[in-house]
N, C-alpha and C positions, 0 to 999 in steps of 0.2 A: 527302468531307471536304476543303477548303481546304489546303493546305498551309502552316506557319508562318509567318512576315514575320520575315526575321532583321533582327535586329538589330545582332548584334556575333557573332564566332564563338559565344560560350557563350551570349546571348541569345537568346530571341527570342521571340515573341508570339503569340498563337493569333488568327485570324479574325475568329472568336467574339467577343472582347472588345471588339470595335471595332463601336461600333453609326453607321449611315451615316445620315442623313433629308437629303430634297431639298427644298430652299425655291428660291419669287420670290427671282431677284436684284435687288439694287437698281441704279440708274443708268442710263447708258444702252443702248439695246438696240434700239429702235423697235418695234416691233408684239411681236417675239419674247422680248421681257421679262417681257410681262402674261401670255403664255401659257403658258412653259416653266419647268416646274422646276429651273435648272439648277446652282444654287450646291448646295455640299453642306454641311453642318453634321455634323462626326466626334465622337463621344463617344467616350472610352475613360476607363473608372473603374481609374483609379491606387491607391485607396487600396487597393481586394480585389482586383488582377491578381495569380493565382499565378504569372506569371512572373517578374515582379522580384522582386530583394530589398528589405528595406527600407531598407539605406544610398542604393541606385538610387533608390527610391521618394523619398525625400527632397529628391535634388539635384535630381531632374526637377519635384517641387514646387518648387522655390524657383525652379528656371528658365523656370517655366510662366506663375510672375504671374496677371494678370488673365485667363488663359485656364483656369486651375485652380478649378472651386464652390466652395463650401462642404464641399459633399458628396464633396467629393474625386475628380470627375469633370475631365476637361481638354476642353474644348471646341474645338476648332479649324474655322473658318468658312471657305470658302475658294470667292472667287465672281469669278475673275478672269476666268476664257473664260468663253467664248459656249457651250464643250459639256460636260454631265456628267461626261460619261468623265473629261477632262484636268482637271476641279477634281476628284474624287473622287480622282484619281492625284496631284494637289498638293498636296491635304488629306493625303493615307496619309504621302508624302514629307516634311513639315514635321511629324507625328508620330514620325518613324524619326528624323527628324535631332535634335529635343527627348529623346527617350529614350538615343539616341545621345550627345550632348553628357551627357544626366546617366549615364552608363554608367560613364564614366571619372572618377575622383575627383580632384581640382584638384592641380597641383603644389603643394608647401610652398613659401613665399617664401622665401626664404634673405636674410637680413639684410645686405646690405651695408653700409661705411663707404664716406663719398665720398672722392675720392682726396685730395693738397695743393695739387694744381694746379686743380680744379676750386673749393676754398677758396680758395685766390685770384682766381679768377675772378668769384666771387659775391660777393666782401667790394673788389674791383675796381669792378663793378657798382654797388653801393649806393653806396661813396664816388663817383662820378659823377651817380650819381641824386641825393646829396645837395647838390654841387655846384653840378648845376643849380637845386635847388629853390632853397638859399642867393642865387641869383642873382635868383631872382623878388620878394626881400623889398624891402620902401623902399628906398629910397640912403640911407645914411648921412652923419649933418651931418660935413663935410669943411672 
């Protein structure tokens, strides 16, 4: 048996759920394009992984996009080399790092006021900008 893929110390992922399939890359290659399978296509089904929870399960949904089915599967494609090995190891890696980023739950914004100095910088600004525009009108009868 595999040994887990940690993720974060209390994380981590079983083997098992990571389904691997070799596809034609596209692009260029010459000769060794048409014949070698070497791009990999990684599935891991998010929505039934008993490893996360489902607050994790969530944020890694929303961080995933157009990489997440319907079916609540994450697809990641990954067909940059020329060798299996080091896409299949780049495909694992850009899945560690998407679970990883939803692992951790976003800071709270904390609501600032702008300072008085920065209010007049800005109310500075538009009278300027105003300024100039004022200068762009007709000339007036004199």
């Amino acid at each position: 048996m595999a040994e887990p893929i940690q993720i974060t110390r209390s994380i981590s992922i079983d083997p098992a759920e990571i389904e691997e399939s070799f596809v034609r890359a596209s692009g260029p290659g010459g000769q060794n394009v048409n014949k070698v399978a070497s791009a990999v296509q990684l599935r891991f089904d998010l929505v039934n992984s008993p490893s996360l929870s489902e607050p994790v399960k969530r944020r890694v949904a929303a961080l995933a996009g157009s990489r997440l089915t319907k079916d609540g599967v994450i697809v990641i494609t990954s067909n940059s080399h020329r060798d299996q090995p080091l896409n299949r190891a780049e495909a694992l890696a850009r899945l560690v790092a998407l679970i990883r980023e939803g692992a951790y739950p976003p800071k709270p914004r904390i609501a600032t006021r702008p300072t008085l100095a920065s209010k007049k910088r800005r109310l500075e600004g538009k009278a300027k900008r105003s300024e100039v525009k004022q200068m762009r009108g007709r000339p007036g009868e004199e």
